[in-house]
C-alpha positions in Angstrom: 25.3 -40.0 145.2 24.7 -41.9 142.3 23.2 -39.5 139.0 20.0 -40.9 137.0 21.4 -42.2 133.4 19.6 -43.3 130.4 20.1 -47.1 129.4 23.1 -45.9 127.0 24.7 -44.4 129.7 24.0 -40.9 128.7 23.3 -38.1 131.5 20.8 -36.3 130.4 21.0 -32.8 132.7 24.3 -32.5 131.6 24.3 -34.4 128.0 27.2 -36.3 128.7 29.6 -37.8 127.3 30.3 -35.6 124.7 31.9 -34.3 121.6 35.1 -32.0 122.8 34.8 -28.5 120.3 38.5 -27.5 119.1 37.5 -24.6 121.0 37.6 -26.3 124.6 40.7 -28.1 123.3 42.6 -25.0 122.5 40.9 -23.2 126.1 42.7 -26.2 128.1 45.8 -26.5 125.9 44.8 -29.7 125.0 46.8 -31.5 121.7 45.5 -34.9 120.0 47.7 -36.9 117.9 46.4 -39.1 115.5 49.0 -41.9 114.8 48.3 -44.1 112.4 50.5 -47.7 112.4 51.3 -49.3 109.4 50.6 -53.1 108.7 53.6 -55.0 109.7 55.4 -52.7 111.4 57.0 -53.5 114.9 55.1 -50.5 117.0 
């Protein structure tokens, strides 16, 4: 069943997509890593 969108892709019953609060994070035991590459290095 396909759901009504707005021309950015947004639904708007549900407002998504989203920003994630680091309270759902936490609530789902859910950890980001930010890893930031240097220039020139192999990985």
């Amino acid at each position: 069943m396909p759901f009504p969108k707005t021309q950015s892709a947004t639904d708007m019953m549900t407002q998504a997509p989203s920003e994630v609060t680091p309270r759902q994070l936490k609530e789902l035991h859910i950890k980001t890593d930010v890893v930031v590459k240097k220039p020139g290095s192999a990985n």
